[in-house]
N, C-alpha and C positions, 0 to 999 in steps of 0.2 A: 297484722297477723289475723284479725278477725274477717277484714274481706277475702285476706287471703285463701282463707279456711272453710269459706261458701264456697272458693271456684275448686272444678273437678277439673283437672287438664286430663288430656287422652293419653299425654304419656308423664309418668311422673317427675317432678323437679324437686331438686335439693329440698322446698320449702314441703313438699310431703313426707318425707322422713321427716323433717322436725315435727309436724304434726303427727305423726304414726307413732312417735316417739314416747317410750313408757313414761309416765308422769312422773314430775320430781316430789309431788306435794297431793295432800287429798285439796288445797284449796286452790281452785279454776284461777284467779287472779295469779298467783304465785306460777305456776304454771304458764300461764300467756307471757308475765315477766321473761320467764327461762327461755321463752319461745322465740321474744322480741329480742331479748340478749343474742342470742342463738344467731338468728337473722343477721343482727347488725354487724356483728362478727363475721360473717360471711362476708356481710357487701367490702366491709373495709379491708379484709383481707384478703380477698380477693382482687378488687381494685388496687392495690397496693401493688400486688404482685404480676399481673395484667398492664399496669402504669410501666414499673421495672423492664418488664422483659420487651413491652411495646418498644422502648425509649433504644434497648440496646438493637433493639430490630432496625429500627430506624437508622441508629448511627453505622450500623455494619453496612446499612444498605447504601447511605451514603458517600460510605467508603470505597463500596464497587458496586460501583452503576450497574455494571455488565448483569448483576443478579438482579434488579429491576426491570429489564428486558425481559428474560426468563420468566418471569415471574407473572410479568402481563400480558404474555404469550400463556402461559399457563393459566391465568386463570380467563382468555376471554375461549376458554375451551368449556366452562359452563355455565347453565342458565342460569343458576341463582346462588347466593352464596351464605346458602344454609350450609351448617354442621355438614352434614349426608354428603354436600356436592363436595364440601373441599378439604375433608378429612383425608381421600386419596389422590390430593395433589402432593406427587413427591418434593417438589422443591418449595413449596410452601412449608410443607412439613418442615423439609430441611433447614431452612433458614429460621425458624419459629426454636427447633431442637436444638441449633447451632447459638441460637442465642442463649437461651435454658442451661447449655453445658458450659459454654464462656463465662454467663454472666445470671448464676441461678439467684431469683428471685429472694428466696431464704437459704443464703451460705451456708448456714450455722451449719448444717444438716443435719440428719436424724439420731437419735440414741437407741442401740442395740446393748441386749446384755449376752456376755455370754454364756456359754452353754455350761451347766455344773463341773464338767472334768477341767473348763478352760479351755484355751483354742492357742495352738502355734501357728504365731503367724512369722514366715519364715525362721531367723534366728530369735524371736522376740516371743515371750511365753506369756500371753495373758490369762490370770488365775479365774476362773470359774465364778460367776455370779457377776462381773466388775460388767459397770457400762461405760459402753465406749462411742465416741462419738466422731465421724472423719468429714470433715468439713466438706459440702457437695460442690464446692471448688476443686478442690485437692482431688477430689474421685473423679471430674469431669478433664482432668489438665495431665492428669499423671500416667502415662502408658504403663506403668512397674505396677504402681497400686491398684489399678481399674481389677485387672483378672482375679486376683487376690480378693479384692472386696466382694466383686460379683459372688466369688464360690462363697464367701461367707457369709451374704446377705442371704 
């Protein structure tokens, strides 16, 4: 974190907001801890989840070739494959988001609370304040619940 925190990049990274970040402590030491903590959490959860979703990429692709074709056909359409070039590659996208919704890195999915009056969801009355949690499996596989969640998220 300290060499990190000499370089200026031209455009900002995850590790400048930890840095821009309001202090936890008036003492600097304690502080660089929060930082380093901060960091390593990043890499490993992120690698974790990048590892996952790589793994299900792989296996779907080796399932149907045919989207490996596509796919090398797509990408020898640019120069380099930074962020920028192959963000509007549609079927890269596609296969990277098809994996994501099959096979999401952190199941568990997210915790929403609801709104004070409560929320009907179709025949089902959830009381106001209660948090609820719908597994990003369940949201990526279910046609019935997908519409449903969307409006309530």
């Amino acid at each position: 974190m300290d060499k990190r925190a000499k370089i200026k990049p031209n455009l900002p990274d995850i590790t400048s907001w930890l840095l821009q970040a309001e202090p936890m402590s008036k003492d600097p030491f304690i502080n660089r801890m929060w930082a380093t903590g901060d960091s390593r959490l990043i890499i490993v959860a992120g690698s974790d989840t990048t590892a996952a979703t790589l793994t299900h990429v792989f296996y779907h692709l080796a399932r149907e070739p045919a989207h490996v074709d596509i796919l090398r056909k797509e990408l020898q359409q640019v120069s380099s494959y930074t962020n920028l070039d192959l963000k509007d590659l549609p079927h890269l996208n596609g296969v990277i988001n098809e994996a994501l919704r099959l096979h999401p890195p952190v199941p568990s999915g997210v915790q929403r609370q609801t709104p004070p009056e409560g929320l009907q969801i179709g025949r089902n009355f959830i009381p106001g304040n209660t948090l609820v949690t719908v597994p990003s499996a369940v949201i990526g596989r279910c046609k019935y619940l997908t519409p449903v969640l969307v409006e309530i998220y």
